[in-house]
One Martini backbone bead per residue (centre of mass of N, CA, C, O) as a GRO file, in nm:
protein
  431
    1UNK     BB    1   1.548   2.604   1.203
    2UNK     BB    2   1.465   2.580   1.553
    3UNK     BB    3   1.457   2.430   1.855
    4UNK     BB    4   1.280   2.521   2.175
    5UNK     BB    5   1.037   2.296   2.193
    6UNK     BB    6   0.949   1.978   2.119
    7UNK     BB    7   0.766   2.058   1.839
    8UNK     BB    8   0.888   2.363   1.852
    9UNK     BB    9   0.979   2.646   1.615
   10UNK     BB   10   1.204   2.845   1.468
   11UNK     BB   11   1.284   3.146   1.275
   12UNK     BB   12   1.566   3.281   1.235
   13UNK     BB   13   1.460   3.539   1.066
   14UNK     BB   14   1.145   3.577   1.141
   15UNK     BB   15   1.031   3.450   1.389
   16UNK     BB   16   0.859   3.218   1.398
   17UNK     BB   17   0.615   2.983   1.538
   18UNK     BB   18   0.624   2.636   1.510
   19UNK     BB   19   0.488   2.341   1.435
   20UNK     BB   20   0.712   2.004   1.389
   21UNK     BB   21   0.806   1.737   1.227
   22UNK     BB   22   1.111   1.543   1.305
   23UNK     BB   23   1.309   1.313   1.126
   24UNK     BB   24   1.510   1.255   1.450
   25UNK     BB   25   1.319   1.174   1.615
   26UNK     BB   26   1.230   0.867   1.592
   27UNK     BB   27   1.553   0.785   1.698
   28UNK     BB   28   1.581   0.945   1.955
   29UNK     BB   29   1.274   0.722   2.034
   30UNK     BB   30   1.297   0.438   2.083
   31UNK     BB   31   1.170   0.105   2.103
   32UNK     BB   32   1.212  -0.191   2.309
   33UNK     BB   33   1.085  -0.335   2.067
   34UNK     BB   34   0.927  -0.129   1.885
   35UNK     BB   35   0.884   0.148   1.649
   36UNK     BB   36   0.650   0.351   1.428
   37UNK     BB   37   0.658   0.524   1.148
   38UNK     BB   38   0.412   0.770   1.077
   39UNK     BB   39   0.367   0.891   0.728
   40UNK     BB   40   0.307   1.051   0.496
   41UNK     BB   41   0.371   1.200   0.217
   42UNK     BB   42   0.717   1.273   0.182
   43UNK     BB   43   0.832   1.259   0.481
   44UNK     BB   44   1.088   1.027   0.524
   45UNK     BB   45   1.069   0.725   0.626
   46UNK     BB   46   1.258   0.584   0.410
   47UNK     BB   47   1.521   0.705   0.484
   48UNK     BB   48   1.544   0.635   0.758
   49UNK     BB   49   1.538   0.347   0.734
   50UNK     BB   50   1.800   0.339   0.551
   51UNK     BB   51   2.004   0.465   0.726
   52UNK     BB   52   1.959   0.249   0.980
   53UNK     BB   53   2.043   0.013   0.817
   54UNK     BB   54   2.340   0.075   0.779
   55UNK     BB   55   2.438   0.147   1.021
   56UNK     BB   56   2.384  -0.097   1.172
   57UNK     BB   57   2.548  -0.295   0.994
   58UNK     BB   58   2.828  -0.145   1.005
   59UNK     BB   59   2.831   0.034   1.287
   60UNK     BB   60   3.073   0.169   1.532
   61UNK     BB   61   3.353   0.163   1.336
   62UNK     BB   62   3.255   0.368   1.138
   63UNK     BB   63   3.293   0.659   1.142
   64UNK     BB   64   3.034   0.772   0.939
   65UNK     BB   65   2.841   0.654   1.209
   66UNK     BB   66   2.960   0.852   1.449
   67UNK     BB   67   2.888   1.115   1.253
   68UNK     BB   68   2.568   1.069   1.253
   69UNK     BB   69   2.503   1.065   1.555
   70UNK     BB   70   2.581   1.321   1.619
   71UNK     BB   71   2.433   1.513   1.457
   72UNK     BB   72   2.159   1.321   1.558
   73UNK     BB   73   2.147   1.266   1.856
   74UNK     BB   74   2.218   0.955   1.903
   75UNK     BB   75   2.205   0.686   2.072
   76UNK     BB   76   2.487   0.467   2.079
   77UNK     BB   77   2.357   0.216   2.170
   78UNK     BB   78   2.159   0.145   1.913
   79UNK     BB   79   2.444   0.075   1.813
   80UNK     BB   80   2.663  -0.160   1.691
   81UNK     BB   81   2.995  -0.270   1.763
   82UNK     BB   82   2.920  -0.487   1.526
   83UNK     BB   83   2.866  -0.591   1.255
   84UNK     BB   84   2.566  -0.705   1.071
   85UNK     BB   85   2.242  -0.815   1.000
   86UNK     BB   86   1.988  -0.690   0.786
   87UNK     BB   87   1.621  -0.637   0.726
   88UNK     BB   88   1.428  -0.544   0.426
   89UNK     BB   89   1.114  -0.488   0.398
   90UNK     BB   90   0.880  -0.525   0.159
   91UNK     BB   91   0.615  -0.621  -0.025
   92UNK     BB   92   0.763  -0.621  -0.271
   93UNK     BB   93   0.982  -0.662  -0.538
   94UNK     BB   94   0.924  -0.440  -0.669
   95UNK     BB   95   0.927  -0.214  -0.417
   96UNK     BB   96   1.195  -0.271  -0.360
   97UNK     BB   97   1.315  -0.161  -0.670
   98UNK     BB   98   1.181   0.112  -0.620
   99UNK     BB   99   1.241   0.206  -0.319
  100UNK     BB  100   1.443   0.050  -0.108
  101UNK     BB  101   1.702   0.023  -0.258
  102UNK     BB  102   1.812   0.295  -0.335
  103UNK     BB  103   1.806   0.392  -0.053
  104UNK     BB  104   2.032   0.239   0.017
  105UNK     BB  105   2.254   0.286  -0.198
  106UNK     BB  106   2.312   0.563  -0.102
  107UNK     BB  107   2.493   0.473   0.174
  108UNK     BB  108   2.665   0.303   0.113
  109UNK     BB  109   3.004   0.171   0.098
  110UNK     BB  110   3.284   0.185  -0.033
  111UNK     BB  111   3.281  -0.179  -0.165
  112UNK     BB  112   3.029  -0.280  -0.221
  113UNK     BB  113   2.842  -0.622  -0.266
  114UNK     BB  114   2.613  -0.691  -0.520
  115UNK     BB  115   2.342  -0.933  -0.486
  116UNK     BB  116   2.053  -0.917  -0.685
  117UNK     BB  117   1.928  -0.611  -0.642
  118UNK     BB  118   1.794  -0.600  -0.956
  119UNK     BB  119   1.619  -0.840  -0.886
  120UNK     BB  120   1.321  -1.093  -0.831
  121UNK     BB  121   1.504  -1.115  -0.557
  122UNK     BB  122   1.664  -1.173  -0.369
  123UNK     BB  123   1.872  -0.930  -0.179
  124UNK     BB  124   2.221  -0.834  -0.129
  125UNK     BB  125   2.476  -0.641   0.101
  126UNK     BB  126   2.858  -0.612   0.122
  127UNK     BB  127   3.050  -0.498   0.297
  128UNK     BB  128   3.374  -0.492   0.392
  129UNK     BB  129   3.341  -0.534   0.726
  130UNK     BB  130   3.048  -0.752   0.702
  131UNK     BB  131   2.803  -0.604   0.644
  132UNK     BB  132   2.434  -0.710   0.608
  133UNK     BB  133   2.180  -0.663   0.350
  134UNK     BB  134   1.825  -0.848   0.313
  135UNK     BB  135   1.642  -0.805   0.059
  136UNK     BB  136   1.249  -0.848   0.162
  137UNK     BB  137   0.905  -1.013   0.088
  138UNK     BB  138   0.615  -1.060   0.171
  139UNK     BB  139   0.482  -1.222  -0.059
  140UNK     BB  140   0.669  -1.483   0.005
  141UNK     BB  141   0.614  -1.506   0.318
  142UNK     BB  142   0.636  -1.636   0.628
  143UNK     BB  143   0.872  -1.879   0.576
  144UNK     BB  144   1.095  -1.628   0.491
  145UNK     BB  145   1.107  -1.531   0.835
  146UNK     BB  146   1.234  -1.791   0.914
  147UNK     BB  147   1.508  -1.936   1.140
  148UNK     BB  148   1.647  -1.680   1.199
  149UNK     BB  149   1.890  -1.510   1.417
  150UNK     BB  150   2.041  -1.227   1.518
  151UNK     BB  151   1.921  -0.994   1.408
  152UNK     BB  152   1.985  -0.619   1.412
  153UNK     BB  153   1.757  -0.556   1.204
  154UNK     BB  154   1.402  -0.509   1.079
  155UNK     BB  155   1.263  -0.352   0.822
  156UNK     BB  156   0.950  -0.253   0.753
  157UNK     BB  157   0.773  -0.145   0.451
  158UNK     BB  158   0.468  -0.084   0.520
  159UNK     BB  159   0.175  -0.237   0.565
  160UNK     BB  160   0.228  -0.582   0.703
  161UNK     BB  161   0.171  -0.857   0.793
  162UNK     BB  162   0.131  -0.991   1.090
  163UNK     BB  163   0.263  -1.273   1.069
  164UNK     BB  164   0.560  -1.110   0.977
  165UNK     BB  165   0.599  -0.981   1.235
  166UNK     BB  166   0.622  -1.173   1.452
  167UNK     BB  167   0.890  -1.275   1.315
  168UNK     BB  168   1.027  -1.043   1.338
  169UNK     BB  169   1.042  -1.046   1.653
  170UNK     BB  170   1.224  -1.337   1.643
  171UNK     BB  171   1.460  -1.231   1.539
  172UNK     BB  172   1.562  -1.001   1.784
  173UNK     BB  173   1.588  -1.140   2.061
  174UNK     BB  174   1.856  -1.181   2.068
  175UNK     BB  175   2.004  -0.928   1.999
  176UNK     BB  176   1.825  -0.668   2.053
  177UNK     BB  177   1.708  -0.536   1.837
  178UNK     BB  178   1.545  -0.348   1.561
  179UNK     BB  179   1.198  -0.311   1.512
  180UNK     BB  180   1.071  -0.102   1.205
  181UNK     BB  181   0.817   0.087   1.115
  182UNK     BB  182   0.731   0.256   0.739
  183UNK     BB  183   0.420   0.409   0.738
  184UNK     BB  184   0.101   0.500   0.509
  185UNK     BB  185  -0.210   0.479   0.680
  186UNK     BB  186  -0.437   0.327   0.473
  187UNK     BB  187  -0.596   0.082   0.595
  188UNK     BB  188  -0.638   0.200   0.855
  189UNK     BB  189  -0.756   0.012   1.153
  190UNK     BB  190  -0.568  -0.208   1.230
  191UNK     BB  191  -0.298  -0.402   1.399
  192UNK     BB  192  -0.116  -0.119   1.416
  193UNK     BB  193  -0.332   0.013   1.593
  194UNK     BB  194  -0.359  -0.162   1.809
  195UNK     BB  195  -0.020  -0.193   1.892
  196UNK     BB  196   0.075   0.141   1.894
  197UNK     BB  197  -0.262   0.293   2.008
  198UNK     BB  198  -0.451   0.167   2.148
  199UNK     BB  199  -0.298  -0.076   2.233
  200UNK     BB  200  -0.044   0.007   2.382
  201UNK     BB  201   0.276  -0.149   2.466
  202UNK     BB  202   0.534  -0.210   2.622
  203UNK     BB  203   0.795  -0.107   2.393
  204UNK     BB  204   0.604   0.070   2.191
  205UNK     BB  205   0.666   0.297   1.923
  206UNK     BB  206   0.546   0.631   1.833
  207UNK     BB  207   0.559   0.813   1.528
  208UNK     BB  208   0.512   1.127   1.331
  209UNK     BB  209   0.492   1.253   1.015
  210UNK     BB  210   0.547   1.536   0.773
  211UNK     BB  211   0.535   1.609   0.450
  212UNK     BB  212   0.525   1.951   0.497
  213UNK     BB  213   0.812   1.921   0.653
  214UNK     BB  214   0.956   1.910   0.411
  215UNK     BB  215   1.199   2.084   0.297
  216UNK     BB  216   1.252   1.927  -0.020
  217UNK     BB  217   0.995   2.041  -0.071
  218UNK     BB  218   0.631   2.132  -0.181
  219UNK     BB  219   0.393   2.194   0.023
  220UNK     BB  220   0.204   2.302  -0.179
  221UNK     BB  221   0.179   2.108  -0.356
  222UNK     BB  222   0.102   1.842  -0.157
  223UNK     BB  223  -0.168   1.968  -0.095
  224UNK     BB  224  -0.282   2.011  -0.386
  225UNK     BB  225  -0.246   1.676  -0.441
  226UNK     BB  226  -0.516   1.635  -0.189
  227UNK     BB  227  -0.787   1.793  -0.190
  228UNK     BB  228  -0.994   1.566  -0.366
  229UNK     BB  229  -0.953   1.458  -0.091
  230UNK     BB  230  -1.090   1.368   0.164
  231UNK     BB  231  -1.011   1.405   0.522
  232UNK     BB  232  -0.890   1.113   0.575
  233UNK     BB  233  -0.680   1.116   0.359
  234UNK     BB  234  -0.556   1.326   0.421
  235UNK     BB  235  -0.473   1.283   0.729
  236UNK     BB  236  -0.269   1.063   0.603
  237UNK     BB  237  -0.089   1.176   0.381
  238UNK     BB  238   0.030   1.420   0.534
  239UNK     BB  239   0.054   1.287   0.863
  240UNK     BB  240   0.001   0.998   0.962
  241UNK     BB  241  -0.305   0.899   1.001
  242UNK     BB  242  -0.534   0.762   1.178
  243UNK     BB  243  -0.874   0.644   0.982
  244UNK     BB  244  -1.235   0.607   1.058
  245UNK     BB  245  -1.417   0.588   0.890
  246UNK     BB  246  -1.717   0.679   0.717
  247UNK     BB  247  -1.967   0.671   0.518
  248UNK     BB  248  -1.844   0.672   0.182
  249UNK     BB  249  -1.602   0.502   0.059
  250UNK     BB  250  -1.647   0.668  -0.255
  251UNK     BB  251  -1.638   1.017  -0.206
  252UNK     BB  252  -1.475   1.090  -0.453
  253UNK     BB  253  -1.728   1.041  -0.680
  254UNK     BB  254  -1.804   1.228  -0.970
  255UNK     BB  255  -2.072   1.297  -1.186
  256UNK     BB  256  -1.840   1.515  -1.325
  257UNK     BB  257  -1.564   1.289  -1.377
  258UNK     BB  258  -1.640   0.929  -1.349
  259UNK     BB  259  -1.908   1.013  -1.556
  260UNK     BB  260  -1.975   0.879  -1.843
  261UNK     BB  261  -2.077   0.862  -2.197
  262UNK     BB  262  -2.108   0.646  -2.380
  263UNK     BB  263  -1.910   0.403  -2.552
  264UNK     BB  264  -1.737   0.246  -2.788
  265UNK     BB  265  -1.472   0.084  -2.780
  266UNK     BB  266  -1.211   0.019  -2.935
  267UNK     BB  267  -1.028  -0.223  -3.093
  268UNK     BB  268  -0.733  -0.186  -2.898
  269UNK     BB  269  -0.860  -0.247  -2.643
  270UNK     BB  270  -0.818  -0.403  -2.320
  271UNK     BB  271  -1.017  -0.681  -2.247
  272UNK     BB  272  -1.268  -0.728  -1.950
  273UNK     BB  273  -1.356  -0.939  -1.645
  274UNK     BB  274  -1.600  -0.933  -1.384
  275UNK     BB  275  -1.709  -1.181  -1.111
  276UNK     BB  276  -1.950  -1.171  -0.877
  277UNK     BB  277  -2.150  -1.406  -0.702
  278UNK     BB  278  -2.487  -1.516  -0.722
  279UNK     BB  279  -2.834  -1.581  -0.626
  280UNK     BB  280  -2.989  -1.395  -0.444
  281UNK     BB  281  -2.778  -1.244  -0.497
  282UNK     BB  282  -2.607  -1.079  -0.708
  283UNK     BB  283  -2.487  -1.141  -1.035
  284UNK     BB  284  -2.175  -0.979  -1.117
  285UNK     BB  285  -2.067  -0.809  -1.415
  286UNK     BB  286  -1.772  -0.673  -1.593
  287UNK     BB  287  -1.650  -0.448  -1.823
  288UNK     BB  288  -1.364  -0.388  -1.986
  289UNK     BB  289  -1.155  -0.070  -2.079
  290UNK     BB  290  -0.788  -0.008  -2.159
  291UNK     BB  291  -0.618   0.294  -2.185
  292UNK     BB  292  -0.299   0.276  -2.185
  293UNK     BB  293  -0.177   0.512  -2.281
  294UNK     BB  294  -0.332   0.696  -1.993
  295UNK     BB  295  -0.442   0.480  -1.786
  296UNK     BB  296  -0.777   0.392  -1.836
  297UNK     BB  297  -1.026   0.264  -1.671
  298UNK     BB  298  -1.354   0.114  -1.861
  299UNK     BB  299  -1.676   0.098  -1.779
  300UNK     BB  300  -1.902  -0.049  -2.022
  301UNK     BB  301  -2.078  -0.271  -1.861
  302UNK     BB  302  -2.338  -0.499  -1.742
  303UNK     BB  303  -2.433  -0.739  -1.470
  304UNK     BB  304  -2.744  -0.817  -1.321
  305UNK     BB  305  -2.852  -1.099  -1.098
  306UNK     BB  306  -3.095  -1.293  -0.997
  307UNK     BB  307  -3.250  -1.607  -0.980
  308UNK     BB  308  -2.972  -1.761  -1.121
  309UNK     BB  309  -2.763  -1.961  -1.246
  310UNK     BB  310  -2.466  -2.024  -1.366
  311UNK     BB  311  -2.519  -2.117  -1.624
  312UNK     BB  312  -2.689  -1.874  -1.711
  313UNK     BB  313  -2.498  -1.663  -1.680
  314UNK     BB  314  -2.286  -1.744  -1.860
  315UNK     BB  315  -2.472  -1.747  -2.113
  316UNK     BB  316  -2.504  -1.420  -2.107
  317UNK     BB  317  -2.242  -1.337  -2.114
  318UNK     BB  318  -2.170  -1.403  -2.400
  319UNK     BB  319  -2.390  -1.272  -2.551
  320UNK     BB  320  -2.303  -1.020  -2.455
  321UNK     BB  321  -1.984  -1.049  -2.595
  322UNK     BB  322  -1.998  -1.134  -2.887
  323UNK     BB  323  -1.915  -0.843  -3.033
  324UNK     BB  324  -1.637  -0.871  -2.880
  325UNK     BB  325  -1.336  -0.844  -2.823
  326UNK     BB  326  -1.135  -1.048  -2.664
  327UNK     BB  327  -1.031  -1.115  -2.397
  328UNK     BB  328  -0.775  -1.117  -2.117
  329UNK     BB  329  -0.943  -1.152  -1.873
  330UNK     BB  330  -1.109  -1.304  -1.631
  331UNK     BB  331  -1.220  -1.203  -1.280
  332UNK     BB  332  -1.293  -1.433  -0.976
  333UNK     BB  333  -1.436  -1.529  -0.725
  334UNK     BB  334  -1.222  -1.789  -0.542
  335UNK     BB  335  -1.437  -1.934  -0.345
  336UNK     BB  336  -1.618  -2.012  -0.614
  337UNK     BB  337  -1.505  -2.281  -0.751
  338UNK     BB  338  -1.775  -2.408  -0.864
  339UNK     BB  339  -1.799  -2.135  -1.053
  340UNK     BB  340  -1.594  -2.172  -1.234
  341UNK     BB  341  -1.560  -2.469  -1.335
  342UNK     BB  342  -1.844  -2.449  -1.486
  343UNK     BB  343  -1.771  -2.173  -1.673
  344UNK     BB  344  -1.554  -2.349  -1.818
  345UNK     BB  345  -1.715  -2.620  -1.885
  346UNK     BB  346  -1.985  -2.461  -2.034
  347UNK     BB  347  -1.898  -2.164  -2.079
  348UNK     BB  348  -1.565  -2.068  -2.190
  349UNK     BB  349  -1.498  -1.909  -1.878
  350UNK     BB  350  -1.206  -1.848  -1.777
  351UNK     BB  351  -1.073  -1.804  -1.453
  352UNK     BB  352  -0.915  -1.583  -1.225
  353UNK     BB  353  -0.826  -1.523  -0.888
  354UNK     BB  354  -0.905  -1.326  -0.621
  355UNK     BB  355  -0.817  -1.077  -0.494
  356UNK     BB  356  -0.996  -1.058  -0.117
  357UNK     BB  357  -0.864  -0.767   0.013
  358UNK     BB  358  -1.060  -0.529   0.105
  359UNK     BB  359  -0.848  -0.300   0.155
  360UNK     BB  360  -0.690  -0.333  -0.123
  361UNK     BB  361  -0.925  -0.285  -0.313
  362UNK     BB  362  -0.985   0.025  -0.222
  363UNK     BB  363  -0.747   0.132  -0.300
  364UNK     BB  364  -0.711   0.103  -0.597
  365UNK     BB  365  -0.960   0.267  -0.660
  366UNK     BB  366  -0.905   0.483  -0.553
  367UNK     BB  367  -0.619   0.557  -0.744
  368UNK     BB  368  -0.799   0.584  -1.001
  369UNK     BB  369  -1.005   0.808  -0.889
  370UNK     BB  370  -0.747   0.963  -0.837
  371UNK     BB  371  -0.649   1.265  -0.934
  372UNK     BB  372  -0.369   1.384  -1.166
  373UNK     BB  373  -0.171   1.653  -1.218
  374UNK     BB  374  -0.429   1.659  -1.479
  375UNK     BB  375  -0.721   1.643  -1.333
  376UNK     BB  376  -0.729   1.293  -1.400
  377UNK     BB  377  -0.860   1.003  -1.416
  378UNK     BB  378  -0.850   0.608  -1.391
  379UNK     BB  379  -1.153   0.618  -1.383
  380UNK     BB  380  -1.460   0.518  -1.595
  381UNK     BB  381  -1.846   0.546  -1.577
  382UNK     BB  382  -2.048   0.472  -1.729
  383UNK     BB  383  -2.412   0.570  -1.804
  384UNK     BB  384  -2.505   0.200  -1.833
  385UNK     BB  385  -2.388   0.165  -1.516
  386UNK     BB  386  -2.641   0.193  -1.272
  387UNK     BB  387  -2.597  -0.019  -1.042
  388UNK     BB  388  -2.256   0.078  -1.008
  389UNK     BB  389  -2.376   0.365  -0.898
  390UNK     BB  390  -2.565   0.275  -0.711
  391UNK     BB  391  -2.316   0.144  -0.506
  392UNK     BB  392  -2.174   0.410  -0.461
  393UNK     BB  393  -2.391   0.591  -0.309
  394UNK     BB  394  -2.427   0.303  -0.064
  395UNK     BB  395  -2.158   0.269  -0.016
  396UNK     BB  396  -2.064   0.218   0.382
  397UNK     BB  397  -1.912   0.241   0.661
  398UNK     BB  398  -1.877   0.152   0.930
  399UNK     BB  399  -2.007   0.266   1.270
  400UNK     BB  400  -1.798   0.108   1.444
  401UNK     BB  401  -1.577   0.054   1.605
  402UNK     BB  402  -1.250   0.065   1.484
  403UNK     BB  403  -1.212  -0.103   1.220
  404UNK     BB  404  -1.225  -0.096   0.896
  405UNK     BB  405  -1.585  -0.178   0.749
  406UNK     BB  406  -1.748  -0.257   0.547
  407UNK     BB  407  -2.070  -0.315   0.441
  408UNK     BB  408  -2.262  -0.559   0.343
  409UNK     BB  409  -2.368  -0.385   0.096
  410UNK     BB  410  -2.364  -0.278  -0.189
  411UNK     BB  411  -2.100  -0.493  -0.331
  412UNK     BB  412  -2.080  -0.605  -0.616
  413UNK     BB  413  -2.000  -0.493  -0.830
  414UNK     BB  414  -1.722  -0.394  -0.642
  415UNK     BB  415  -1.598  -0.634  -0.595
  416UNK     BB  416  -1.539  -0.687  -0.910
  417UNK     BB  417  -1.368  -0.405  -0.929
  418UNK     BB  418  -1.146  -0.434  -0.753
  419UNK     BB  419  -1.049  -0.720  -0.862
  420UNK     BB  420  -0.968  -0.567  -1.146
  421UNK     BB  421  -0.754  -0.342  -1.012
  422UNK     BB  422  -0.551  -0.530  -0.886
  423UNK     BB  423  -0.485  -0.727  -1.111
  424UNK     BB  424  -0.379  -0.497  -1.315
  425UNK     BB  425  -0.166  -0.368  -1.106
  426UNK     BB  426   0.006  -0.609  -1.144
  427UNK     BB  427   0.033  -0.628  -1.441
  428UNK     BB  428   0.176  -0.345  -1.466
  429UNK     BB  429   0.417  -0.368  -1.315
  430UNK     BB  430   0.532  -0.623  -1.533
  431UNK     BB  431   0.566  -0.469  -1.809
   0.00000   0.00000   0.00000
């Protein structure tokens, strides 16, 4: 296809014309401050991102990098006269290993030099000609983004907390370098809405691109591998559209695909536990069992109480459990730090600390809640956990305007689900 003007292209052969979205727009207009890639899935943003980072790390010394520059009718003066050092972040070391190095080993020119590249730890590559880029992961914390300076661009890849992106703002003001965020916007209207659309401020450039516009796929697929999913998380995964959800926050839960008949799961799947405290509101607790061979987890088993102490409530989950295979893991509200020690010391209930962010842990359930390529889901609730389908049919967003919010109400048991689904997501990256 050939370019019209401005989002419009028309088709050589057949001459249709259609609006589409180039992943060539967001380097030809980059912002003077920061950057925002906003993408759909599968719509490469992270080859973007790689193609980038190894540029600028380069420079415009070397001839394949001025060869990429005319190709894609790129601004050269933002790319360095001099190779320099670019920093690329992922979340975590496991999705730097996953996604963003491979991507950038892709571009690397020949007679580079890996140090660390495959460990779960920082990792860097050392050009021939002096440039370097050093995979850095958000999870690492704030203090590793700290004290560098002069660094020629820094690329988040997905979004990553605030506090990250500040110091990383600062890491590039000697150099006047570029900073470049790359992420398919799920976690809705957060602080990258603030300041990159809704207070754009000036120096911050946003662009979008869509997974259906990429060549090397097939749109035909990738729109139906989300049609079970609600219109807000389409139009976030396929265009990398920011979604203000409305309604139910768990749209997606279908009684019947979700809710099975109650079954006493094998002795050979492993057992889990967790639980959100409460005294007035209730303490809630839930069992897990998780079939591995095709990563399905089970809630099979539900307590919920009111107007009982920790103690009282310890006492029953045990007694719950009496019959069941040892857990392999209780996890608990961190926050309750008093009714864990209890838990722990006077009804051997020890429980690991529960991540806390909640729209991280509504994307996990998410995640499990939707439909695999053989149209099968990886979580399913028993119909003997009333308490927490009916959780599922009353949780619900935030009518307010601005960031996603759920509504604080009919969420014990589902806080209790996040707690383990997030858990687990983690322990399985690193099986």
């Amino acid at each position: 296809m050939s370019r019209l003007n401005g989002d419009t292209w028309v088709c050589n052969h057949c001459h249709i014309k259609e609006r589409r979205t180039s992943q060539r727009d967001p380097l030809q207009r980059l912002g003077r401050e920061a950057t925002l890639i906003a993408g759909g899935n599968r719509a490469g943003k992270t080859q973007i991102g790689a193609m980038m980072a190894v540029a600028v790390a380069a420079s415009k010394k070397e001839w394949w990098v001025r060869e990429w520059i005319a190709q894609n009718n790129i601004d050269p003066s933002i790319i360095p006269d001099e190779p320099c050092t670019v920093w690329a972040s992922a979340l975590s070391f496991s999705d730097a290993l996953e996604y963003v190095r491979p991507k950038i080993a892709q571009y690397c020119p020949k007679g580079s030099r890996f140090v660390r590249w495959k460990a779960q730890d920082r990792g860097q590559v050392y050009f021939p000609n002096g440039g370097r880029i050093a995979s850095l992961s958000a999870d690492a914390g704030r203090s590793k983004f700290q004290g560098s300076g002069g660094i020629g661009m820094v690329w988040l890849d997905e979004e990553q907390p605030y506090q990250i992106f500040e110091e990383c703002m600062l890491r590039v003001v000697d150099s006047r370098g570029i900073l470049l965020l790359t992420m398919t916007p799920l976690k809705g209207m957060t602080w990258v809405y603030d300041l990159f659309v809704e207070g754009k401020k000036d120096g911050f450039e946003t662009h979008t691109i869509s997974g259906l516009d990429n060549p090397w796929i097939s749109s035909v697929k990738l729109a139906r591998a989300v049609q079970h999913m609600s219109t807000e998380a389409q139009q976030s995964r396929l265009f990398g559209a920011f979604t203000n959800q409305q309604g139910l926050v768990y749209s997606e839960v279908s009684p019947h695909i979700h809710i099975i008949n109650s079954f006493v799961p094998p002795e050979d799947w492993p057992r889990y536990r967790s639980i959100d405290f409460g005294t007035r509101n209730p303490f809630a607790c839930l069992w897990f069992a998780h079939d591995r061979d095709d990563d399905v987890l089970h809630v099979y088993r539900e307590y919920y109480k009111t107007e009982a102490t920790t103690l009282e409530n310890g006492r029953r989950v045990n007694m719950m459990s009496a019959n069941d295979p040892p857990v392999e893991w209780t996890v608990a509200d961190p926050e309750s730090r008093d009714g864990r020690l209890l838990l722990a010391r006077e009804c051997n209930i020890p429980t690991k600390p529960a991540h806390k962010a909640v729209l991280d842990g509504i994307n996990s359930v998410k995640e499990r809640l939707s439909l695999d390529a053989n149209g099968k889901p990886h979580l399913l609730i028993h119909d003997n956990c009333k308490e927490l389908i009916r959780e599922f049919r009353l949780y619900r967003w935030s009518e307010g305007a601005g960031k996603d919010r759920p509504i604080k109400k009919w969420d014990h048991g589902l806080d209790a689900l996040r707690y383990q689904t997030v858990l687990l997501q983690k322990y399985m990256r690193h099986l």
